[in-house]
C-alpha positions, -999 to +999 in steps of 0.1 A: -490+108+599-477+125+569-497+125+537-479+130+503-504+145+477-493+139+442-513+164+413-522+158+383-496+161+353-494+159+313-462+134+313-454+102+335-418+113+343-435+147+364-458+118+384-426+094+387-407+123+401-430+137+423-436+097+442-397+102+446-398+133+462-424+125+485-409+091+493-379+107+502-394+126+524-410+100+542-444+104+539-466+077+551-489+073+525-489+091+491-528+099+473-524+106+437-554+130+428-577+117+396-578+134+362-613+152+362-623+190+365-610+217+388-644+215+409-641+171+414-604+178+419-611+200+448-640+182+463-614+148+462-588+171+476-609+182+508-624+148+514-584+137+520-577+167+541-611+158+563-590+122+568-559+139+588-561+152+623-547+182+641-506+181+637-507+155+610-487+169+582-498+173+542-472+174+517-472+183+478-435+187+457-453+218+444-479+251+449-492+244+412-498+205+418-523+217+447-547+247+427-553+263+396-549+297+411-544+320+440-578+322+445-580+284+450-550+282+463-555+305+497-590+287+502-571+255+502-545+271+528-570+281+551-592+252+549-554+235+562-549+261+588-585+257+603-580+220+606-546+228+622-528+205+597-493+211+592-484+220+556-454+212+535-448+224+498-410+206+492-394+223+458-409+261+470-393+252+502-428+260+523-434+247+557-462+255+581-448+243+606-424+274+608-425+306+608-411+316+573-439+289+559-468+312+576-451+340+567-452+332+531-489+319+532-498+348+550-483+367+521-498+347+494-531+361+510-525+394+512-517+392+474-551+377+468-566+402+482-549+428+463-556+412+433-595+411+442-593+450+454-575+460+420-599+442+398-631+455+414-618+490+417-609+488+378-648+478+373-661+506+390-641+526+376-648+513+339-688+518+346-684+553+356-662+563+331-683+541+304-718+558+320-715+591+303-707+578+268-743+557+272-725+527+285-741+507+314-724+478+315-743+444+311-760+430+278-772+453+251-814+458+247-826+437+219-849+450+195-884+441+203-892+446+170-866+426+150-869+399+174-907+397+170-896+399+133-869+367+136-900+349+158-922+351+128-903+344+103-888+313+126-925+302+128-936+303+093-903+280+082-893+300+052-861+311+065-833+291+082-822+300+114-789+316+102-808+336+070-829+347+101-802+359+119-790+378+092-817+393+078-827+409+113-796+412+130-812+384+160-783+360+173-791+328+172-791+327+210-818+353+213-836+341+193-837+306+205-839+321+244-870+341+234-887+305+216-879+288+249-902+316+267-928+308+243-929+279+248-929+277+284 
C-alpha cells in the first residue's frame, strides 16, 4: 500500500500541488494532516504510520511538510525505520528503499547529533567561563526583603501592582508566584 501524506501549508495552490504530486505517483490513498499544533500534528502523524505494515511505503512531496525540525524530523525517520516502512520524500529525491535514501537519513542523523554535541558543549563552556565573574547560570536570587516589601504593600491595597513593581524593583511574576505560595 502506498500512503501519500500531504502537510500543512499557508496557500491552497502548495496543497493543490502536493495531491498532484502524490497522485502522480500513485499512491493509494493520500491523508492530508489538520491545522493544529506541532505536538497534535505529530500524534495524528504516528497514529497513520501505526495503520501501515512492514514494506508498505509512506510518501510526502517534501522533508519540511513532514517536521518542524531536525530534531523531529530524525524521530519521525526512526519511528519509520523501526516499523520497517518504506519511506519516500519526492522533490528531495529520498527513498528508503535504496541505498542513497538511507544514506542520506543516516546522514540527517548524524547532523542532529552534532548539532546536540555543539550546543551542549557551548553551555558548559558558557557556565565555566561565566562561574568566575559570579555567574551561575539559572534565575537571579530575589531579594527577600523587597519582596516581603512588594507583599505588604500588595496587601494593604495602596499601591497598584505595577507602582509596586516599581517602587521595589519585584516583577510582577514574582510577586504574584510568591502570593500564590501564600495562599496555598
Amino acid at each position: 500500500m502506498i500512503i501519500g501524506y500531504v502537510g500543512d501549508s499557508n496557500n491552497d495552490y502548495s496543497l493543490k500541488s502536493q495531491i498532484e504530486k502524490l497522485k502522480k505517483y500513485g499512491c493509494d490513498q493520500i491523508i492530508r494532516s489538520k491545522k493544529s499544533t506541532s505536538k497534535d500534528e505529530y500524534i495524528q502523524l504516528v497514529k497513520i504510520l501505526d495503520v501501515l505494515k512492514p514494506g508498505d511505503q509512506f510518501v510526502v512531496c517534501k522533508l519540511k511538510y513532514l517536521a518542524d525540525s531536525i530534531n523531529q524530523l530524525v524521530e519521525t525517520m526512526n519511528y519509520i525505520r523501526e516499523r520497517k516502512i518504506i519511506f519516500v520524500s519526492i522533490q528531495d529525491q529520498i527513498d528508503t528503499h535504496i541505498q542513497t535514501g538511507k544514506l542520506m537519513l543516516k546522514t540527517l542523523e548524524i547532523l542532529d547529533e552534532f548539532n546536540r554535541n555543539i550546543t551542549r558543549e557551548r553551555k558548559v563552556a558558557s557556565l565555566k567561563t561565566g562561574r568566575p565573574r559570579g555567574r551561575n547560570g539559572g534565575r537571579p536570587k530575589v531579594n527577600q526583603q523587597k519582596l516581603n516589601e512588594a507583599i505588604s504593600l500588595y496587601f494593604s491595597r495602596k499601591m497598584t501592582v505595577l507602582e509596586i513593581q516599581e517602587a521595589t524593583g519585584i516583577s510582577r511574576t514574582t510577586l504574584y508566584r510568591s502570593l500564590k505560595k501564600i495562599k496555598k
